[in-house]
KOLTI-694762 format. One line per 2 residues: number of its first residue (from 0); their letters; for each residue x, y, z of N, C-alpha, C, O. Coordinates in steps of 0.05 Angstrom, whole numbers, m for minus. Layout:
N
NUM> A> X/Y/Z/X/Y/Z/X/Y/Z/X/Y/Z  ...
***
This chain:
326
0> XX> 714/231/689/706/258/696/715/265/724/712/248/741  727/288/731/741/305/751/717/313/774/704/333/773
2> XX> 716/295/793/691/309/808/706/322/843/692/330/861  732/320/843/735/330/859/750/358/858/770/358/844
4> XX> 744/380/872/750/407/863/784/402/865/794/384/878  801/424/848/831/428/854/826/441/887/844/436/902
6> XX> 814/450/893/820/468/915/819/449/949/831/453/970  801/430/942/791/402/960/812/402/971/834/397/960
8> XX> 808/408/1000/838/395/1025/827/373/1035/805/364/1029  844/361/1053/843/336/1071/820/365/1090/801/371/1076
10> XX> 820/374/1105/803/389/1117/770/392/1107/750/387/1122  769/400/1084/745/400/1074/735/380/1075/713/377/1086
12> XX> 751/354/1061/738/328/1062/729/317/1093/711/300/1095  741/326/1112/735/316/1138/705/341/1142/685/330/1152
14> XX> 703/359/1138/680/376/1139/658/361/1123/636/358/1132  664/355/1100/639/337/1081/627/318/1095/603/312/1090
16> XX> 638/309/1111/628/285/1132/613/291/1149/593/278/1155  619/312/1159/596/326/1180/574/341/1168/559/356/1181
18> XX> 571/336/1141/548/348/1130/538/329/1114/533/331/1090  533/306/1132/518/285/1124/532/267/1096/518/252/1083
20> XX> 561/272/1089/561/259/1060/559/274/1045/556/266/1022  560/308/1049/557/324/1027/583/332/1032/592/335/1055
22> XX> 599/338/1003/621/355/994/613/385/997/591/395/1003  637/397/992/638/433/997/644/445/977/665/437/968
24> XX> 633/461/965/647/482/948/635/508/949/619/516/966  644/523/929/647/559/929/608/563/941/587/551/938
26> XX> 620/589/955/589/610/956/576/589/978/553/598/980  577/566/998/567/553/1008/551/524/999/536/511/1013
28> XX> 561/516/967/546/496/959/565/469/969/588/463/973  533/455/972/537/428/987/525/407/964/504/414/953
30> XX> 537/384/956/529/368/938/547/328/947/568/318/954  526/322/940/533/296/938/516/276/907/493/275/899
32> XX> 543/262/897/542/252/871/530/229/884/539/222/905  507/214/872/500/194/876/504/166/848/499/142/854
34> XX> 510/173/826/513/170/805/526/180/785/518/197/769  557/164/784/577/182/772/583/164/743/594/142/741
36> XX> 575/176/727/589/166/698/607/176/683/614/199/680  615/154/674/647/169/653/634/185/635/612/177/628
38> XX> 644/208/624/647/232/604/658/255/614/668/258/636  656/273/593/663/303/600/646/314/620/623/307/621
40> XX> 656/333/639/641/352/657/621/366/635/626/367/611  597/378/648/589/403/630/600/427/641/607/435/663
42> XX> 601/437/610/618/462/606/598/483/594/577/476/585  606/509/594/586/531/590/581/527/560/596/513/546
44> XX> 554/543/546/550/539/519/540/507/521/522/506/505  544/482/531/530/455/520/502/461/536/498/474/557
46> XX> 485/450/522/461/444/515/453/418/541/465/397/540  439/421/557/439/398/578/405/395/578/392/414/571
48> XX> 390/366/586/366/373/588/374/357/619/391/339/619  360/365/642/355/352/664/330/349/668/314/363/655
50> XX> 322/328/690/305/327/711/309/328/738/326/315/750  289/347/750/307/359/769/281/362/795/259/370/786
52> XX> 285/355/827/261/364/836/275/380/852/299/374/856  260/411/867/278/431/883/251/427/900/227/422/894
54> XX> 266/431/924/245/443/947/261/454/961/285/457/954  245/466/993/259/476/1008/271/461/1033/268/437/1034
56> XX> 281/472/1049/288/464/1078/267/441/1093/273/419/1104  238/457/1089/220/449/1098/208/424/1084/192/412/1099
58> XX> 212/412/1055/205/396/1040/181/410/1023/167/393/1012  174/430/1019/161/451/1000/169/444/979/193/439/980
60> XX> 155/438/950/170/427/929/160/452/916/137/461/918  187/465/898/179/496/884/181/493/860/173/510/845
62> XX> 198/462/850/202/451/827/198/426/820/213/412/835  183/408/801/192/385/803/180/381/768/157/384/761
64> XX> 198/376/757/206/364/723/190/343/712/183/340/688  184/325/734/165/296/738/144/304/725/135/301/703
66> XX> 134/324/755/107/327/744/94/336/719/73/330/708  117/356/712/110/370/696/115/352/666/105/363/646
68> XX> 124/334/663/117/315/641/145/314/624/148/298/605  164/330/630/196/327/606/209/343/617/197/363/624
70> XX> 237/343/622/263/356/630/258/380/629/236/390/628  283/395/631/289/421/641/308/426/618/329/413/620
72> XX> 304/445/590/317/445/568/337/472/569/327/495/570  360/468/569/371/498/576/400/497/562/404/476/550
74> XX> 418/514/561/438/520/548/458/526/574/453/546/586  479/510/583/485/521/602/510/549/605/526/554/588
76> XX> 509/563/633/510/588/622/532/589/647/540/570/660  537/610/649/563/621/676/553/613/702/552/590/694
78> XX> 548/612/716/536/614/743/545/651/751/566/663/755  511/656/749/505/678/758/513/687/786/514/711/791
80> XX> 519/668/804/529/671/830/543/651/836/537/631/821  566/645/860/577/628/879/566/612/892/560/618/915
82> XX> 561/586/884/550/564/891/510/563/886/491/557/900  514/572/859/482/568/858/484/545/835/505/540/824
84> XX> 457/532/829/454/503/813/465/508/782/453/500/763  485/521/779/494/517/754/527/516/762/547/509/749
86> XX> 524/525/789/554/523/795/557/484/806/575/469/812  531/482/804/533/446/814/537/421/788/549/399/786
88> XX> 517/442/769/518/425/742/539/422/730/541/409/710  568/439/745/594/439/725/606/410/732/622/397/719
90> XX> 594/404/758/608/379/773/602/357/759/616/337/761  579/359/741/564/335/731/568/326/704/580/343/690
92> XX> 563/304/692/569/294/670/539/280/654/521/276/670  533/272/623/507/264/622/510/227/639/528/211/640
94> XX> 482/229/649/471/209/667/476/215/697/460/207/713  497/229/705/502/232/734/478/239/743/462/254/732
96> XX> 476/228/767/450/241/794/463/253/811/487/255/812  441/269/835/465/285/857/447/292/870/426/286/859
98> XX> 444/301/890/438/315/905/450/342/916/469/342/932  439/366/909/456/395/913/438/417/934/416/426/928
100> XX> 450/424/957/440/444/968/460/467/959/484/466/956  438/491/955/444/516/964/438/544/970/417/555/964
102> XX> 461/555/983/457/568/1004/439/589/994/448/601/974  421/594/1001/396/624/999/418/647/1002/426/655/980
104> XX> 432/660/1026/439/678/1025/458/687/1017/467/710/1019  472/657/1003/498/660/976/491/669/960/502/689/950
106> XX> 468/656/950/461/664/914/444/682/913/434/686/891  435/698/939/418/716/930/427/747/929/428/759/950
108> XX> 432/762/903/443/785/902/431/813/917/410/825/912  448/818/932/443/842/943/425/874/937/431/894/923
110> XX> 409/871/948/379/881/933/361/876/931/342/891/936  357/844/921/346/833/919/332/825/930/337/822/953
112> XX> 306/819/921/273/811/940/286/779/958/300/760/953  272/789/978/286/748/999/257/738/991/234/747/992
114> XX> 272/710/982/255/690/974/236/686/992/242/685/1016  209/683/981/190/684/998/171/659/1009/147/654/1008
116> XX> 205/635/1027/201/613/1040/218/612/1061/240/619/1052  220/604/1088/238/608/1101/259/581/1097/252/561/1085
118> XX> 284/585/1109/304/558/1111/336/566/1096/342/588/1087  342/557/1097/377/563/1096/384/550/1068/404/559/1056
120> XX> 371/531/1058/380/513/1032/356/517/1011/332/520/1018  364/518/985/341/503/962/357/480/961/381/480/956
122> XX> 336/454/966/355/431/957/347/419/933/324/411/935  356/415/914/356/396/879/364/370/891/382/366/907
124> XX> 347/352/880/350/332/865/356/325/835/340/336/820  372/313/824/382/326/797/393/294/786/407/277/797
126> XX> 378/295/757/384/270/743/395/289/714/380/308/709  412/286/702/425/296/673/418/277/654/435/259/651
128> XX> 397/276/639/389/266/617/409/262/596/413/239/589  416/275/589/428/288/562/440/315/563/429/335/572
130> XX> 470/315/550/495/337/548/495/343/516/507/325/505  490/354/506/494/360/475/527/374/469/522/397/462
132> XX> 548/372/468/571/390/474/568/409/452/559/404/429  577/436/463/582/457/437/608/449/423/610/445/399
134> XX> 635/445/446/648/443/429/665/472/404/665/496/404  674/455/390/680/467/352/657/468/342/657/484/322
136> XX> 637/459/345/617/456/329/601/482/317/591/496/335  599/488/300/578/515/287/558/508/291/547/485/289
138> XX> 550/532/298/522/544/312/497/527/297/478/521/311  498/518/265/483/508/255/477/480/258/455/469/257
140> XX> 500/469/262/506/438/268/496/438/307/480/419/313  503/454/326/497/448/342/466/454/347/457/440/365
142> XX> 449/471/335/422/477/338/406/454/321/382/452/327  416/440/305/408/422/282/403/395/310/381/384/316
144> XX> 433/388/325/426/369/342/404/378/366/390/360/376  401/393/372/389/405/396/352/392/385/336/375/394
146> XX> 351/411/362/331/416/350/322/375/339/298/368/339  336/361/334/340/340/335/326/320/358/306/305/355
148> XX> 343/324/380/338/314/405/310/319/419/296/304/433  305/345/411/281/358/435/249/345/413/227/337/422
150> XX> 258/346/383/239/331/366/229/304/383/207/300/393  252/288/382/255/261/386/231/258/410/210/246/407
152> XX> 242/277/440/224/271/455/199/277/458/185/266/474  189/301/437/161/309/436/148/291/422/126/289/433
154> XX> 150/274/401/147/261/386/143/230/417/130/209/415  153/235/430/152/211/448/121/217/456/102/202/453
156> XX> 123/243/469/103/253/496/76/256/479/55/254/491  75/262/446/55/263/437/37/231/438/13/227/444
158> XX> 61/211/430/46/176/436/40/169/455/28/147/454  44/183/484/41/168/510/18/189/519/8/188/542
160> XX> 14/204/503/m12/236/513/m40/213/519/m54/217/540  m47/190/499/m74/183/501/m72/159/521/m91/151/534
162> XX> m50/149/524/m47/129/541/m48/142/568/m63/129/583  m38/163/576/m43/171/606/m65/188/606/m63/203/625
164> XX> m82/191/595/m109/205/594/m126/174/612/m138/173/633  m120/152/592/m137/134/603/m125/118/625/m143/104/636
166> XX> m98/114/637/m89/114/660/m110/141/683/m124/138/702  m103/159/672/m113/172/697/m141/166/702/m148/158/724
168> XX> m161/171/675/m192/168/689/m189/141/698/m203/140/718  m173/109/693/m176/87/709/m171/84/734/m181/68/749
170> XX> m150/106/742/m132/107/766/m159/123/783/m168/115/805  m167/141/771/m184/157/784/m212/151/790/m228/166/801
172> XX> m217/122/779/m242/119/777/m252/141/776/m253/152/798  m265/156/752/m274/178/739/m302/155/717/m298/133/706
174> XX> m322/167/719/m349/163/706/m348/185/693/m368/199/699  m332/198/673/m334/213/653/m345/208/621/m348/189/606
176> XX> m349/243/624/m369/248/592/m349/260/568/m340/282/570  m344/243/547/m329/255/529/m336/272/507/m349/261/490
178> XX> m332/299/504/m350/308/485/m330/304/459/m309/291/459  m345/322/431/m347/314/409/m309/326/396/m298/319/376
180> XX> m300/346/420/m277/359/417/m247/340/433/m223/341/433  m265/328/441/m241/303/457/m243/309/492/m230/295/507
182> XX> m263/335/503/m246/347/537/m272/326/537/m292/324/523  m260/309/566/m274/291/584/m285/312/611/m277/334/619
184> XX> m304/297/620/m316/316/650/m330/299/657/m341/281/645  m331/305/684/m353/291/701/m357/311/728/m341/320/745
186> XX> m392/313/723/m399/338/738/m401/318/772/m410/295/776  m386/338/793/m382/329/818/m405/338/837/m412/323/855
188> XX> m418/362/834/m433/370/842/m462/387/832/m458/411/827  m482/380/829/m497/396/807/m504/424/817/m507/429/841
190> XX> m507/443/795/m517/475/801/m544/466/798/m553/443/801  m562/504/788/m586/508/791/m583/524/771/m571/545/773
192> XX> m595/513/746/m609/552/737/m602/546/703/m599/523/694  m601/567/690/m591/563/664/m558/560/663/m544/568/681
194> XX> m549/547/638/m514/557/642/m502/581/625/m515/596/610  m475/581/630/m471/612/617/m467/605/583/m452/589/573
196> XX> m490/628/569/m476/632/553/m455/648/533/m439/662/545  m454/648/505/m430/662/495/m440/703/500/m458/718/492
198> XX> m415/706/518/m416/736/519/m426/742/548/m427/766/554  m436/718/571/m436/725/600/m412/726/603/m396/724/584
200> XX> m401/731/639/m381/732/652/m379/710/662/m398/705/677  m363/693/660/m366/674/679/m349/670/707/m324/674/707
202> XX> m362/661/730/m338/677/750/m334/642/767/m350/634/784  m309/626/758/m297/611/769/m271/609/794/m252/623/801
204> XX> m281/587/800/m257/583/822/m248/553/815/m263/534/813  m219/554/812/m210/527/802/m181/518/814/m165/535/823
206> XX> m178/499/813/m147/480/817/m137/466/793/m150/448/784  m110/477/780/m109/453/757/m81/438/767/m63/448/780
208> XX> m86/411/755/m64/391/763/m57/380/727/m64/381/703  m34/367/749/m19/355/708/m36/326/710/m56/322/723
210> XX> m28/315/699/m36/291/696/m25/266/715/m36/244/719  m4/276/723/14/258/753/m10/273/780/m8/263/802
212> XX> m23/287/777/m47/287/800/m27/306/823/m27/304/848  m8/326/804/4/348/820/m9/373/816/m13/384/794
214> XX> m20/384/849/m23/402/842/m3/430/833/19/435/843  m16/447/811/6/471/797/m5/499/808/7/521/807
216> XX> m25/495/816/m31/526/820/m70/529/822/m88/518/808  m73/550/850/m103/546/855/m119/574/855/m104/593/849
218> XX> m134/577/858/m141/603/861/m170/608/891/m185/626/898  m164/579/901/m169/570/931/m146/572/946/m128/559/936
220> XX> m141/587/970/m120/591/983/m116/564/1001/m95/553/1005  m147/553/1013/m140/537/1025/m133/508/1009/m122/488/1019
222> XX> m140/510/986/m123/482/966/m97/487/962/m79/470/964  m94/509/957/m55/515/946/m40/512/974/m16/506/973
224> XX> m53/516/999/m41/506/1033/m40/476/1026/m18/467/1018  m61/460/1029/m63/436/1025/m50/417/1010/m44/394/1017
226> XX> m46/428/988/m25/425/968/3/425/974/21/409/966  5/448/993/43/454/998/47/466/968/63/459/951
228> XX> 34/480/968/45/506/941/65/521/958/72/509/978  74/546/954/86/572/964/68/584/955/60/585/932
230> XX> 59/595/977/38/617/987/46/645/978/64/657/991  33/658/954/48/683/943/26/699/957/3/692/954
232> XX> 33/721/972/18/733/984/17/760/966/12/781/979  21/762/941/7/779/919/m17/766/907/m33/778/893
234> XX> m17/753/912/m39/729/900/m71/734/916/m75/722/937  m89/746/907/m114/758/921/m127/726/925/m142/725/945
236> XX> m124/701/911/m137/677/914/m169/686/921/m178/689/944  m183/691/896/m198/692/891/m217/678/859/m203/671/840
238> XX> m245/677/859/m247/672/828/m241/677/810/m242/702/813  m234/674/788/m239/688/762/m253/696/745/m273/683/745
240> XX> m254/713/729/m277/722/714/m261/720/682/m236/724/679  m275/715/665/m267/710/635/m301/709/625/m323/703/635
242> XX> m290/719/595/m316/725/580/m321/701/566/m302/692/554  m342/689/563/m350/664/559/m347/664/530/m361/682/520
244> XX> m329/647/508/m337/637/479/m314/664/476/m301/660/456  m309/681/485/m287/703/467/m253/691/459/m233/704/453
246> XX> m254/676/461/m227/656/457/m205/668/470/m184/670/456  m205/676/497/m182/687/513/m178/670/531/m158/674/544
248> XX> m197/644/538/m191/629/557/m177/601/546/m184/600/522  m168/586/549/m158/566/539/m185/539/535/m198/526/552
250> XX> m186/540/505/m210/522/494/m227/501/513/m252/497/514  m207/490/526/m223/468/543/m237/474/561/m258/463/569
252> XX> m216/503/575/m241/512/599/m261/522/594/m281/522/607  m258/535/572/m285/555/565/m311/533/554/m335/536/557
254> XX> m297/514/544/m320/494/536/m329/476/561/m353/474/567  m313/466/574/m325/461/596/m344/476/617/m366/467/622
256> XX> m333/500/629/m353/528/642/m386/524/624/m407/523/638  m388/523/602/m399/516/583/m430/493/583/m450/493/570
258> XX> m420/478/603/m437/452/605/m442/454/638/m453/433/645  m440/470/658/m449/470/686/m473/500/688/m476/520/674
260> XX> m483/492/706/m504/512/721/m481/526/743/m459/520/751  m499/551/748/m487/563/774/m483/545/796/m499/529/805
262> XX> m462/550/802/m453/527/836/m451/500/832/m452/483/850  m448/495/796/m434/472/790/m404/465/804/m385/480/810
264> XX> m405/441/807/m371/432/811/m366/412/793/m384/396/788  m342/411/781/m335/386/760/m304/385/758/m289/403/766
266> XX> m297/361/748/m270/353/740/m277/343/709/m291/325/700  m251/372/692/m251/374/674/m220/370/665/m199/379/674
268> XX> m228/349/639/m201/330/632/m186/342/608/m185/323/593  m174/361/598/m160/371/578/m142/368/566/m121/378/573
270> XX> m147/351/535/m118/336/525/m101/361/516/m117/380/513  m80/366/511/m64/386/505/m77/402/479/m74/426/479
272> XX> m93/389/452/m105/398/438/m132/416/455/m151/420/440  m132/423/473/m158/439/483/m142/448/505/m156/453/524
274> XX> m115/451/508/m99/460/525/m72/490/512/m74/514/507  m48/470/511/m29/484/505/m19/474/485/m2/489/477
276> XX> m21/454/471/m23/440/448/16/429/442/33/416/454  15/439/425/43/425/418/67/443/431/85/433/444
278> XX> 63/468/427/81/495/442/77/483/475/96/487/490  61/476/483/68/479/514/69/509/526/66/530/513
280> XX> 73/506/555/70/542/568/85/540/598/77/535/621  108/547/588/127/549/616/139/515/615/151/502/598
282> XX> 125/508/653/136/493/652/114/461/647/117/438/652  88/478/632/78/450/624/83/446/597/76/463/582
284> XX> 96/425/587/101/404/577/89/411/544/67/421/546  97/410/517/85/394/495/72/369/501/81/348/510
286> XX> 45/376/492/26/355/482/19/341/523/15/317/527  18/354/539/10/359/571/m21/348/563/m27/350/540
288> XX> m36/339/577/m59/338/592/m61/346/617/m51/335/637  m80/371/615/m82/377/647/m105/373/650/m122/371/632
290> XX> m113/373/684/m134/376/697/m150/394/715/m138/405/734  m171/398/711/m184/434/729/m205/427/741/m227/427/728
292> XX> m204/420/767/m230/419/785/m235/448/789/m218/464/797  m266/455/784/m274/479/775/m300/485/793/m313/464/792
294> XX> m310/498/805/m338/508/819/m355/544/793/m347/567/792  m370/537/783/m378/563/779/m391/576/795/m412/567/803
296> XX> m379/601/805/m391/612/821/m411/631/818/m426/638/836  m411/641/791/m434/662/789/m428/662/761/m407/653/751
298> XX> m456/680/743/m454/673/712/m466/709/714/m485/719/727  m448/720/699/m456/755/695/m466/763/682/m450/771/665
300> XX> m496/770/675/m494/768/641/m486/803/640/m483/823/654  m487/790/603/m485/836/599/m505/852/600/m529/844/597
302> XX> m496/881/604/m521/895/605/m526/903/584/m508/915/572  m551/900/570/m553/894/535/m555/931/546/m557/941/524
304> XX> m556/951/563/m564/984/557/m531/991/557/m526/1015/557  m517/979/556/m488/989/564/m478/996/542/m480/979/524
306> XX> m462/1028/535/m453/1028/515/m430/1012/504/m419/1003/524  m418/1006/484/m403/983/469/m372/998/469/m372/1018/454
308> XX> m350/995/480/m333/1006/483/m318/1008/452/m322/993/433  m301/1031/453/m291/1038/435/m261/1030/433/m247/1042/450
310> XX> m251/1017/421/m221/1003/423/m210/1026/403/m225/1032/385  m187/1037/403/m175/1059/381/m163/1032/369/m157/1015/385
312> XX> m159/1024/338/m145/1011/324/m121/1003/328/m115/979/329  m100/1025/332/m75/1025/338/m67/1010/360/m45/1000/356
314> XX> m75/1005/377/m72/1006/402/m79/971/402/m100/959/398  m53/959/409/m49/922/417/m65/917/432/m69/936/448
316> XX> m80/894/436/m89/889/467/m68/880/485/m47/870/479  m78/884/510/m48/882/533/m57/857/541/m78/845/538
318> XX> m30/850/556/m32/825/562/m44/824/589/m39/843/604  m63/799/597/m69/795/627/m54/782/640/m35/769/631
320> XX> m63/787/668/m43/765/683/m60/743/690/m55/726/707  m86/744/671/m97/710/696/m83/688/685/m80/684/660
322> XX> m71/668/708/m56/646/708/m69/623/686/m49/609/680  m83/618/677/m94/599/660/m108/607/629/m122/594/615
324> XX> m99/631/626/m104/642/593/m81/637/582/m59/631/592  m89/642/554/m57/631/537/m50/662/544/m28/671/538
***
């Protein structure tokens, strides 16, 4: 495999040196192969799965594949800009590793919102799993292997789902309660009062992590600091409110919310069946176990004098934006 560009002078290569061991190419990308194997480069149209961790300048991690439980499944495509991570993946072959910076104010198109972290690089870490080539191949034969491959590994992540359930409560020394639906809990701090039932409001504040004990996302500003999230300053980081038992919240939390008093705190254990199940959501994983340290903060009930709203038939329900509903 061809990893050095046609365009590469004796000059550049003396420049690569002063950038720590990183090579040069288009739009400002900087990369160094740490793991070079024989095959074909990837080429546009093949099918690649990576694992990949990105952060920033600062060591801000905005991506990482680990945590999230299985590769990065994608079709690879043009590079949308001059030296952005698809213009790095052309360098690469399946198994190669690398290391790739690049440049923010290369790849970001004019107009466009500035990424909202400071520093001059996103840097990847980048392992290539698997290259599927398109090739001659018809569309049927190549979706057949795809569809093949991505089986293979769900089928993996579904056998290792109960084994790291019980790695983690061991790791965690956790004195958890398993209920009759499979979600584990163990209340951290006790409330006062009755708990909510079906048809209160219930108004939570929570952190959920994967099962590697990364945090993904808080609705405590000062945990998602703590964490080293990126701080989205659209983000009100506040509680949430969801209607208790109406099946809009994802099964496990609602059953968990379920079992605390007001000003409860608990760590609640959610196998993917009381989660996202076999589909997965973004970038968590088929067959995922996550975790949601949760405080209830207040339980709303309804006002039984309130009139009963009128939904016109026609009319879809719209989608929300709270971060943890399907």
């Amino acid at each position: 495999m061809k990893k050095r560009l046609m365009f590469l002078t004796l000059a550049a290569i003396g420049l690569a040196s002063c950038n720590g061991g990183f090579k040069k190419g288009d739009g400002g990308l900087l990369y160094n192969i740490h793991v070079d194997k024989d095959g074909p480069s990837i080429k546009e149209g093949d099918f690649i799965s990576v694992n990949l961790i990105a952060k920033t300048d600062a060591d801000s991690i905005l991506l990482n594949t680990y945590d999230a439980g299985h590769p990065s499944y994608t079709v690879m495509q043009k590079p949308p800009a001059k030296g952005d991570i698809f213009s790095a993946l052309k360098l690469l072959s399946e198994g190669d590793s690398a290391t790739v910076k690049t440049n923010i104010d290369s790849i970001t198109r004019k107009g466009a919102q500035k990424m909202p972290f400071k520093g001059k690089y996103i840097v990847y870490q980048i392992k290539v799993e698997k290259v599927i080539s398109k090739g001659s191949l018809s569309d049927q034969v190549f979706q057949g292997r795809i569809q093949a491959y991505v089986k293979t590994q769900t089928d993996l992540m579904k056998k290792e789902e109960p084994v790291k359930i019980k790695k983690y409560i061991a790791d965690s020394k956790l004195n958890v309660t398993q209920t009759p639906s499979g979600l584990y809990y163990v209340i951290t701090s006790q409330g006062s009062g009755p708990k909510p039932a079906v048809g209160d409001t219930a108004v939570v504040n929570y952190t959920v992590k994967s099962i590697a004990n990364k945090v993904m996302e808080s609705s405590v500003k000062s945990e998602a600091i703590k964490a080293k999230l990126p701080i989205n300053p659209m983000n009100p980081y506040k509680p949430i409110r969801f209607a208790v038992g109406a099946k809009g919240m994802i099964a496990g939390m609602d059953e968990g919310i379920q079992l605390l008093n007001k000003g409860a705190k608990a760590t609640l254990i959610l196998p993917s069946s009381l989660a996202y199940g076999e589909q997965g959501n973004g970038m968590i994983a088929p067959f995922s176990t996550i975790i949601f340290d949760v405080e209830l903060v207040d339980i709303v009930h309804p006002n039984p004098n309130a009139p009963k709203p009128v939904v016109p038939s026609l009319v879809p329900p719209q989608p929300t934006q709270q971060p943890v509903k399907k």
